[in-house]
C-alpha positions as CSV (number, residue, x, y, z in Angstrom):
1,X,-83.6,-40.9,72.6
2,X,-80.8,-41.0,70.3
3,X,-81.0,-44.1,68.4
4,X,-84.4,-45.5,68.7
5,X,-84.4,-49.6,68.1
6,X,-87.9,-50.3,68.7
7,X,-91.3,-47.8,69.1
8,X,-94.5,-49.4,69.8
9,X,-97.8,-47.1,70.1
10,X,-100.5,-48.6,71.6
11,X,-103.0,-45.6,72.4
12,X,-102.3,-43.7,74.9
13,X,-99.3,-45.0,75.7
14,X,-95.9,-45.4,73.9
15,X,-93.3,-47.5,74.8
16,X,-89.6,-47.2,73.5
17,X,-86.6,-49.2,73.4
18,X,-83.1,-47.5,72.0
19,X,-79.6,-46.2,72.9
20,X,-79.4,-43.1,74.8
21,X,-75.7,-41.7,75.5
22,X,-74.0,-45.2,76.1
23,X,-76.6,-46.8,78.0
24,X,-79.7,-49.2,76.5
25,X,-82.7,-47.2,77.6
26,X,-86.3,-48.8,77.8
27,X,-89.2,-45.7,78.4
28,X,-92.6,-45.3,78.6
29,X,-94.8,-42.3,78.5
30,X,-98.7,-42.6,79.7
31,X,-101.4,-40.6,78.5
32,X,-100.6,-37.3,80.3
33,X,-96.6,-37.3,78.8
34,X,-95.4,-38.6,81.6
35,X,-92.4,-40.7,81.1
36,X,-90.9,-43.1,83.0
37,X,-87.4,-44.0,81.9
38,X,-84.8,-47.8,82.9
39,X,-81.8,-47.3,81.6
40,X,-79.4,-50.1,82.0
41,X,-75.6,-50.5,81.8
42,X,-73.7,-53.1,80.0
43,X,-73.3,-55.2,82.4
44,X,-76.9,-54.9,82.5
45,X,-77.7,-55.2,78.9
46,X,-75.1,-58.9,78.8
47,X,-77.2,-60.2,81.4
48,X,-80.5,-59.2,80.1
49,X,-79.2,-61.0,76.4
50,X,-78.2,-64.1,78.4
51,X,-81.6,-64.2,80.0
52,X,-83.3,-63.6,76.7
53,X,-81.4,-66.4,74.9
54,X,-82.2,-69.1,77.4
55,X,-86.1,-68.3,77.3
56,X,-85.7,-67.9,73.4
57,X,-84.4,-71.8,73.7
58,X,-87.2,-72.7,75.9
59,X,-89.6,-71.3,73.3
């Protein structure tokens, strides 16, 4: 991933949330190396911040 925002290790599995080529890119990679990969466009990403404002409000 090119530019990694966040990186959380939780043994054995890592999950990572960063900006790959344009697009916001959430993976995870299980025990074996296996990763599985989202990557959203912006479209994506505006609706996702939206979503994540109004639960922040209900927090």
């Amino acid at each position: 991933m090119i530019d990694t925002f966040l990186q959380i290790n939780v043994d054995p599995v890592t999950l990572e949330v960063g900006v790959d080529d344009g697009y916001l890119k959430i993976s995870i990679e299980d025990e074996q190396g296996n990763t599985q990969s989202i990557i959203l466009e912006k479209d994506e990403v505006e609706g996702l911040i939206e979503f994540m404002e109004k639960k922040k409000q209900e927090l």
